[in-house]
N, C-alpha and C positions, 0 to 999 in steps of 0.2 A: 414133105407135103404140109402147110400151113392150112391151120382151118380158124386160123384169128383173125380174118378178112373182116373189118367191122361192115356194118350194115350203114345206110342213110338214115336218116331220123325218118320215122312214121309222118306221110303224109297221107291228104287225102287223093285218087285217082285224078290226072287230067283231066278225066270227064264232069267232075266235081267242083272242081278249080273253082276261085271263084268268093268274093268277098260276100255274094248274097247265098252260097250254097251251106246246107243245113250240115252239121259236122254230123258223119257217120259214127255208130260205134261198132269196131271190130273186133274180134280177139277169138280166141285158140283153145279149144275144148276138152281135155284128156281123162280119164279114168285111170285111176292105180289105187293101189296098196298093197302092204307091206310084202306083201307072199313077190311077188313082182319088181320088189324094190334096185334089184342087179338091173333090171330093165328102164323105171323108170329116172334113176338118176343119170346115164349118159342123158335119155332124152333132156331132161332137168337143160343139162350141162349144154348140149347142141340148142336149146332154144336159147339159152342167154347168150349164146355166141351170134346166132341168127337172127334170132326173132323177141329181144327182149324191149322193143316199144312197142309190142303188141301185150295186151293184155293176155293172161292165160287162166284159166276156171282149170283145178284139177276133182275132178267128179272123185267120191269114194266106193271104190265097188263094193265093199263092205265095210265093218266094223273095226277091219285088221287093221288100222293107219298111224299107229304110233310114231314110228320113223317117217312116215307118207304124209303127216301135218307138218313135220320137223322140215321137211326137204318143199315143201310147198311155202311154208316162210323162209328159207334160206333163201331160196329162188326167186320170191317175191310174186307167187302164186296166189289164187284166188281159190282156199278151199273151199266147197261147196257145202255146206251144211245143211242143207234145206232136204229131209226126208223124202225120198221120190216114189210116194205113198201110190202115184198113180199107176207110175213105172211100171212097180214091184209086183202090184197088182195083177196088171196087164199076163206081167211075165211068171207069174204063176198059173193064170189063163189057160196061158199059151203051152207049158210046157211042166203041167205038174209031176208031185213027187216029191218027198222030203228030201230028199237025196240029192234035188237035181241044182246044185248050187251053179250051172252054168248056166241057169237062168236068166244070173245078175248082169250078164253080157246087154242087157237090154239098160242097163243104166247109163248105157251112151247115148240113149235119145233124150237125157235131161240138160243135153245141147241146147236144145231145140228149145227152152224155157229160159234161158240163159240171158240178162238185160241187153242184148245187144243187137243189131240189124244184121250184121252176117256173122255168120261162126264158121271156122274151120272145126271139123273134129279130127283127131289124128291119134290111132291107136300107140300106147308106149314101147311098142318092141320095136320103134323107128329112130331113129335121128337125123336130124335137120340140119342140110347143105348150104341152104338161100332162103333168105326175107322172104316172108312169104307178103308183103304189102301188093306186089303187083297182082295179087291173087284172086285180090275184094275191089268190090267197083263193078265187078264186070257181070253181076247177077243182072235178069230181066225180064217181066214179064211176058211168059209164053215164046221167049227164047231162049233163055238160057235160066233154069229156076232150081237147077241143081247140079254141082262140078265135083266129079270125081275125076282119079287119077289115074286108076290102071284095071280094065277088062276084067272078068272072070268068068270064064268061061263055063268050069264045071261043078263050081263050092256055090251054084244057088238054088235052079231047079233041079227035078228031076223029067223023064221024057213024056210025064201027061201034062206038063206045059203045053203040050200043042191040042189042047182040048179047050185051051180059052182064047180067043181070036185077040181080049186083049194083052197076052203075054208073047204076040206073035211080033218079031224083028225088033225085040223093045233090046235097049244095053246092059249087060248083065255086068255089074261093078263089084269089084274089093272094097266092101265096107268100111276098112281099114283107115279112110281118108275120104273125107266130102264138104263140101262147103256149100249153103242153103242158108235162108232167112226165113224166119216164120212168117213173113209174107204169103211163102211158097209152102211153107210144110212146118206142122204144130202138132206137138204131140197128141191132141186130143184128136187129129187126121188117121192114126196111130189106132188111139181106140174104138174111133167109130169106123173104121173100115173092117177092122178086125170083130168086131158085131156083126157085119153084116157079113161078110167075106171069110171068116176064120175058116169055115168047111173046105172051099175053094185054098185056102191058104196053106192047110195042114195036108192038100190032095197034093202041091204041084212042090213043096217045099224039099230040098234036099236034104235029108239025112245024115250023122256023121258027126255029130260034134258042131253042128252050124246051127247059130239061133239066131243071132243077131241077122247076121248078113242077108240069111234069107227073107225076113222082116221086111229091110229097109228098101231090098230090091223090089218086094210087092207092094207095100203100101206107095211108093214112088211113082211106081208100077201102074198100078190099081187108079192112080188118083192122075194119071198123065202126065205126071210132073216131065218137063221138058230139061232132059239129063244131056252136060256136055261133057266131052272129055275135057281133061286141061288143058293140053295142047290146041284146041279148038278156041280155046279164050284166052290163054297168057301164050303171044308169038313165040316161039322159039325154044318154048318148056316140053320136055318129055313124057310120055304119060307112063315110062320104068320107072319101077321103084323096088322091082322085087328083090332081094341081097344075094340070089343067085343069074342075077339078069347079065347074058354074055356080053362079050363086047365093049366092058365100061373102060372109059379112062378118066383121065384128073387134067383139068385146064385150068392156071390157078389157081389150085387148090381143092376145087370145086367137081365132083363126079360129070361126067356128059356120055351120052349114050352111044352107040353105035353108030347113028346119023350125026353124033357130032352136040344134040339137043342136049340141054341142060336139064339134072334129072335133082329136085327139089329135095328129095329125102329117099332113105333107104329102109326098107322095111322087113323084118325078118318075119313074115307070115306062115305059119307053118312051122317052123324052126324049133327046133325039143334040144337044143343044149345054146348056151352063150356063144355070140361069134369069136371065131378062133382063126379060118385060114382064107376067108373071102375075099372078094375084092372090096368093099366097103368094112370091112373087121379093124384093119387095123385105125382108121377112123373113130369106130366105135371104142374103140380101145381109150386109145387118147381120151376121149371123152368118159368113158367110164373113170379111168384111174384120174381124172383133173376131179369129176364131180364128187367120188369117194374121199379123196384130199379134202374136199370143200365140207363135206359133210360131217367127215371125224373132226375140223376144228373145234 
């Protein structure tokens, strides 16, 4: 199984085309350090294979980045330096306690600040199958103003959700992966909904180890944002990505799902040891031991 398929060079969308149309800026979101580092260098490794004419911002979720600055200039990453003073803020708010370091989960919404028109953000315990260019373009207002990938049914509310009429038939998402422009949603949407709304927020939130996700499903939520799947806006794209998702095989090298759809990335959510026997592992693998070669040169 080859996964050294190169990519087309980064254009802009069809819809764009166009000697008078304004050049967009895109590019690709991610949070790591060093504690995490077995995770985030296959990613490293799967986006220069994929997705390396797309630009990539690697957020720091902490202090811990010695080897996570090293692996962001190997790569040719954009680390983020900029103090996310508001973030930090917010998400001591939200979730005090000197103890409670899973706080910093909230420093993925410093996406959403990010110089660019659309951002992917895409958690590091993933690696990347296919370009994501077909991905961006396809944002719009009051139809499509926020694209996530895959469902989640039970890591957001809990059941006095049905005590707000607007948390009623809305799409409950794996935070894990979403693409949005601050057209549509800005961090500071973030802090004033959470002003007004936190009461409401901390009554209908899931429990468990969940900070982020349940977050991003409410203010999203809370604020109408018009949420599509992927498969709804890129033809033929899958909206699996789980690493235990049945049914997968390889076409060209490339994972597709049980209908045959093309499934963009794999992502180990949940997952409490490195992949070892799945069906996207040995992938992962490859890519692991190429990006650890690149890193000890």
């Amino acid at each position: 199984m080859s996964l050294r398929l190169p990519n087309p060079p980064l254009r802009a969308p069809d819809s764009e085309a166009g000697a008078s149309a304004p050049a967009k800026r895109y590019g690709v979101a991610i949070v790591g350090n060093d504690k995490i580092i077995d995770w985030l260098l296959p990613f490293l490794e799967s986006y220069r294979d994929t997705n390396s004419s797309l630009p990539l911002y690697l957020i720091p979720y902490d202090d811990n980045v010695e080897m996570t600055k090293r692996a962001a200039d190997i790569y040719g990453a954009t680390y983020v330096s900029e103090e996310p003073i508001e973030i930090d803020k917010l998400s001591h708010e939200l979730y005090p306690g000197i103890f409670n370091n899973n706080r910093r989960r909230l420093r993925k919404l410093q996406a959403l600040a990010l110089p660019l028109d659309e951002v992917a953000y895409v958690d590091v315990d993933v690696i990347l199958f296919r370009d994501f260019t077909p991905i961006f373009g396809k944002l719009e207002a009051s139809r499509t103003e926020f694209i996530v990938a895959s469902p989640s049914f039970e890591y957001v509310y809990n059941d006095r959700r049905d005590k707000y009429p607007f948390l009623k038939d809305v799409l409950l998402f794996n935070d894990g992966f979403w693409v949005t422009s601050n057209k549509f949603l800005k961090l500071s949407d973030f802090i004033e909904t959470m002003k007004v709304d936190s009461a409401i927020f901390h009554d209908v939130r899931k429990r468990g180890q969940l900070f982020a996700q349940p977050l991003v499903n409410f203010v999203t939520h809370r604020r109408g944002l018009k949420i599509e799947l992927l498969p709804n806006v890129v033809p033929g794209s899958s909206h699996e990505s789980f690493y235990k998702a049945p049914g997968v095989s390889f076409r060209d090298g490339k994972p597709v799902d049980v209908d045959g759809k093309e499934i963009y990335f794999a992502h180990w959510a949940g997952a409490v040891a490195l992949p070892s026997r799945g069906v996207f592992d040995p992938a992962w693998t490859e890519y692991s031991k190429a990006a650890w070669a690149r890193f000890r040169k």
